[in-house]
matplotlib code that plots the C-alpha trace (Angstrom):
import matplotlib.pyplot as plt

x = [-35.0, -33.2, -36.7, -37.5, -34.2, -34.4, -37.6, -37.5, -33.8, -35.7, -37.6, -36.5, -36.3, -33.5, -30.9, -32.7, -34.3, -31.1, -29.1, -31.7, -31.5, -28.1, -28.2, -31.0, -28.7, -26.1, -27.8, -29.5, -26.6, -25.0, -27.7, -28.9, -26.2, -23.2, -24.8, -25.8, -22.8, -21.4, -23.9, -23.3, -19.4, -19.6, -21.9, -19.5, -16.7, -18.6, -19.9, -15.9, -15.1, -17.6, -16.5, -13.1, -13.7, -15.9, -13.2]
y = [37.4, 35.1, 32.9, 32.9, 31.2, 28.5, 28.1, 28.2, 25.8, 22.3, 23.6, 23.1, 27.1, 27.4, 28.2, 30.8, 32.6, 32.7, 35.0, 37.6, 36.8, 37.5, 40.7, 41.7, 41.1, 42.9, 46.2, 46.2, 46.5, 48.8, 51.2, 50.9, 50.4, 52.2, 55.5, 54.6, 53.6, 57.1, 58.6, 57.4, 57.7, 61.5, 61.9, 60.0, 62.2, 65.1, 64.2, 63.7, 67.3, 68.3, 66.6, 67.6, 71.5, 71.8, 70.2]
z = [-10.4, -8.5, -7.5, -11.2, -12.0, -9.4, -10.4, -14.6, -13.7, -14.4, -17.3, -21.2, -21.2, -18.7, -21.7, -23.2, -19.9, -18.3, -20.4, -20.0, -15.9, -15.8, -18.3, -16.2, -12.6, -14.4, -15.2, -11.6, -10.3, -12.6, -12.7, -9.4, -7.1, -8.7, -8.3, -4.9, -3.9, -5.3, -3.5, -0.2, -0.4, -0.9, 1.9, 3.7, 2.4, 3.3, 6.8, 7.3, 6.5, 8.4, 11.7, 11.0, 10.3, 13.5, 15.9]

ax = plt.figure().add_subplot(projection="3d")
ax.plot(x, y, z, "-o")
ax.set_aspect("equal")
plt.show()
């Protein structure tokens, strides 16, 4: 995404490809790395309750 805007940046298209860049950045990283980021923080949690119960 981000080498198809540097490169589409010169062009007469810029203003029309780049809302759909962004929007496309955006849900990436909603839908990707928000459940992720979930993910990992309750294994994290867990790993913690684990070390704790077992000292």
């Amino acid at each position: 995404m981000i080498g198809c805007a540097l490169k589409s940046k010169g062009s007469p298209y810029y203003d029309e490809i780049s809302p759909i860049l962004t929007g496309g950045a955006s849900i990436h990283l909603l839908f990707i790395w928000g459940p992720l980021a979930s993910l990992l923080q309750n294994n994290k949690e867990e790993k913690t309750e684990i070390d704790q119960a077992s000292t």
